[in-house]
C-alpha positions as CSV (number, residue, x, y, z in Angstrom):
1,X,-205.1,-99.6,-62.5
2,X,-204.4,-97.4,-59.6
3,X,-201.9,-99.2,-57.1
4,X,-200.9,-99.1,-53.5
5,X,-198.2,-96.9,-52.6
6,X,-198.2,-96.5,-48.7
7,X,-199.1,-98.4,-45.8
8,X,-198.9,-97.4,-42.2
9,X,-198.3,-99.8,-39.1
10,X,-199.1,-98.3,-35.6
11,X,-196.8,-98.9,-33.0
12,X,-195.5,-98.0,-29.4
13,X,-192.4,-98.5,-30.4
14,X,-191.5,-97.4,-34.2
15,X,-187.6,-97.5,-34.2
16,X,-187.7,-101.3,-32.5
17,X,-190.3,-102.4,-35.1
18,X,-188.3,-100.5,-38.2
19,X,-185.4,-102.3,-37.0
20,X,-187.1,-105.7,-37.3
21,X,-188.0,-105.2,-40.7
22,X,-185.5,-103.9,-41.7
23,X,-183.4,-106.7,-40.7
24,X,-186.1,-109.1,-42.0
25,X,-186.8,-108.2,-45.6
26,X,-184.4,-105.4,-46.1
27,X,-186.3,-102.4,-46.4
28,X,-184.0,-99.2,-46.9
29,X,-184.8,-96.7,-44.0
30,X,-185.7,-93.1,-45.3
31,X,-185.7,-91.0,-42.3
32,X,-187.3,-90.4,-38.7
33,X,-189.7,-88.4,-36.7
34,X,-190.0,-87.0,-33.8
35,X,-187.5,-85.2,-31.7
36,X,-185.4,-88.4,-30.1
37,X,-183.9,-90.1,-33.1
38,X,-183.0,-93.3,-30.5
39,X,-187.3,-93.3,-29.9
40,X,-188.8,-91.6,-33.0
41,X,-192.5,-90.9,-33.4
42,X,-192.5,-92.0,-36.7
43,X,-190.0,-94.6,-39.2
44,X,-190.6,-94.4,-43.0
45,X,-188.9,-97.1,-44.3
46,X,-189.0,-98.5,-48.4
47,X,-189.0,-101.6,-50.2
48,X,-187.8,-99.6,-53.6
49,X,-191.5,-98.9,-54.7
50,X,-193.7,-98.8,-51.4
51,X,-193.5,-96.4,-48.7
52,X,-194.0,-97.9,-45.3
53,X,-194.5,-95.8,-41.9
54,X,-194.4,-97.3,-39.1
55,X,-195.9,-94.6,-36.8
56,X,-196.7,-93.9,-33.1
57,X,-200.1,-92.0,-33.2
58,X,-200.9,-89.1,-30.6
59,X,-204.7,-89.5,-31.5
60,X,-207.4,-91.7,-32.6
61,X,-207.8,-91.6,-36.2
62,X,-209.3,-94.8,-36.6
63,X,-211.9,-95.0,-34.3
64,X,-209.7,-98.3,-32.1
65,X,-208.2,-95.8,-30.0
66,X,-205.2,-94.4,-29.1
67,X,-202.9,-97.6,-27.7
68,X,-203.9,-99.9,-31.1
69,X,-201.0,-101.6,-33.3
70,X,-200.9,-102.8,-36.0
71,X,-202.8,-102.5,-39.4
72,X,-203.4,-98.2,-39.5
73,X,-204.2,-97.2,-43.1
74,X,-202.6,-97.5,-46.9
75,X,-202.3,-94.9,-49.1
76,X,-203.6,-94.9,-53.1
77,X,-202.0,-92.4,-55.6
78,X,-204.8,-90.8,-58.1
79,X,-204.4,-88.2,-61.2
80,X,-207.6,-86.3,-59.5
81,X,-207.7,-85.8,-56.0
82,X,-211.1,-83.9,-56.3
83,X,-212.6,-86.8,-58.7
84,X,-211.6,-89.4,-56.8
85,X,-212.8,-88.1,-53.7
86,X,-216.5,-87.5,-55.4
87,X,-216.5,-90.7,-56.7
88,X,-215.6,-92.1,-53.4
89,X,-218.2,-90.2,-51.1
90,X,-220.7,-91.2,-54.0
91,X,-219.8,-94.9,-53.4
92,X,-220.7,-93.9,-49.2
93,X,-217.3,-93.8,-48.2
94,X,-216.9,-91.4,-45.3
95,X,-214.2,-88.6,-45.8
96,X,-212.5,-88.6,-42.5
97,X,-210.0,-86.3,-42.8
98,X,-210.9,-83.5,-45.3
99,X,-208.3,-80.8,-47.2
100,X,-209.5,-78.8,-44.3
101,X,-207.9,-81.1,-41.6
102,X,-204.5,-82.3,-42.7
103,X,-202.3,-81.7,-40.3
104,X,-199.6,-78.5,-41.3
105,X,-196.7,-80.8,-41.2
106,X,-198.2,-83.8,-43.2
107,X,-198.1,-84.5,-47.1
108,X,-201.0,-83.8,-49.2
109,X,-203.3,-86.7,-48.3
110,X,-207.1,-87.7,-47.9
111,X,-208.1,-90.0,-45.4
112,X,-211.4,-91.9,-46.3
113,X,-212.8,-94.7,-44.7
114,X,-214.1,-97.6,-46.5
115,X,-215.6,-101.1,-46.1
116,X,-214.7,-102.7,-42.7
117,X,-213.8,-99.4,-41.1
118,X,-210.4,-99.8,-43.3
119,X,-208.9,-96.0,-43.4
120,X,-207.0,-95.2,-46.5
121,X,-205.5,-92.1,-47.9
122,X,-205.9,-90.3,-51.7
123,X,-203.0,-88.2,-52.7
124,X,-201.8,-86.9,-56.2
125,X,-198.3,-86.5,-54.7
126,X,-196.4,-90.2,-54.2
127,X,-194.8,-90.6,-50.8
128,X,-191.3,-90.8,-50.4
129,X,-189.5,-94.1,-51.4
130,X,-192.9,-95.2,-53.7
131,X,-193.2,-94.6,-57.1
132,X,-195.6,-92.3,-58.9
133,X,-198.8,-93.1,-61.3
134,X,-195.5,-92.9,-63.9
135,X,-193.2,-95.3,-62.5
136,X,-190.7,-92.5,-62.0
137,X,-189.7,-92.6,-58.5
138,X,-191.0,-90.3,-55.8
139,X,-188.3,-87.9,-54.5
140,X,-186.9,-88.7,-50.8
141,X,-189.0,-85.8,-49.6
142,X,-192.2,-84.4,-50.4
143,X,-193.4,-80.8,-49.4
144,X,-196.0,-80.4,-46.8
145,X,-199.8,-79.9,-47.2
146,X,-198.6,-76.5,-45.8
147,X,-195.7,-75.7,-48.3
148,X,-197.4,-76.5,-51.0
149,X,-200.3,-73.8,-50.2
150,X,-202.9,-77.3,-49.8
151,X,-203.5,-76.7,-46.2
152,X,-205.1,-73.9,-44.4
153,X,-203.1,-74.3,-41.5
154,X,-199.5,-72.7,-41.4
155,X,-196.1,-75.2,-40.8
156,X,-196.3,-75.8,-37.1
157,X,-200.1,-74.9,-36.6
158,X,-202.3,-77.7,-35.0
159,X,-205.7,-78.6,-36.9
160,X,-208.7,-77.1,-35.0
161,X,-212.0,-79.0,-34.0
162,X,-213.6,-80.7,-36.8
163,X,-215.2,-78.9,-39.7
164,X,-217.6,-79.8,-42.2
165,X,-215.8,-80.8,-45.1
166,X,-214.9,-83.9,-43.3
167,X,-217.7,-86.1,-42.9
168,X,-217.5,-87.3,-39.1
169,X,-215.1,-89.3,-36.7
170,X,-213.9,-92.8,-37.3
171,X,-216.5,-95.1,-36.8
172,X,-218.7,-93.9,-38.8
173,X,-218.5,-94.8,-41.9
174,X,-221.7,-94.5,-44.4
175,X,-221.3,-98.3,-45.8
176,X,-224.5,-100.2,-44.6
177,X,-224.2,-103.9,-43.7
């Protein structure tokens, strides 16, 4: 059985969020984003198996637009990134964010959209502070899409408009009701 290994909250304000939690159920703080450590882009915090980002989001990945908090995505780990992602699109869930358009900077990650318009991510690399399909803990960092030679975009290069190996914006998901 495949299990959870990363959830992302969206926020306006990551570092008073991270703080919260951090006070509340102890969660170890890995590191921040973003150029102002005092207001970060990004938190990644841990519970000792989980990675959790609490993220501020420059664009609309979810189709609820740009201001939303709360509830962004969660992350699976899989032994077959290509497998899972056929069997996936077989099952009419929309790849949103294809090999083609992850950003430079970002881990190796899928983004597919399922039931619900719930976003979650495929990766065959666990995310800092998780744990891998093994058990073994995941290192505190993880090279980028772009280090790795995953990504067609060189460190610091922004993603260009959409291509066609992801399947459309969010929203529009090929579930039927």
């Amino acid at each position: 059985m495949l299990k959870i290994r990363h959830l992302a909250f969206a926020s306006r304000n990551p570092g008073k969020s991270a703080e919260f939690y951090k006070k509340a159920f102890g969660w170890r703080e890995l590191r921040r984003t973003g150029k102002d450590p005092d207001n970060p882009s990004g938190v990644i915090l841990s519970d000792g198996s989980l990675n959790i980002s609490i993220l501020s989001f420059s664009n609309n990945q979810t189709g609820k637009g740009p201001d939303f908090e709360g509830f962004h995505h969660m992350g699976v780990v899989v032994d077959d990134v290509p497998a899972w992602a056929e069997k996936l699109e077989a099952m009419g869930s929309a790849c949103i964010v294809g090999e083609d358009r992850i950003p430079p900077d970002a881990q190796y990650e899928i983004k597919f959209q399922g039931p619900d318009d719930v976003v979650f991510d495929i990766t065959d690399v666990a995310w800092p502070g998780s744990t891998a399909l093994d058990g073994a803990p995941a290192p505190e960092r993880v090279p980028s899409a772009a280090e790795e030679g995953r990504s067609r975009f060189a460190p610091g290069q922004a993603p260009g408009p959409r291509s066609r190996s992801s399947s459309g914006p969010a929203g529009s998901s090929h579930f039927s009701s």
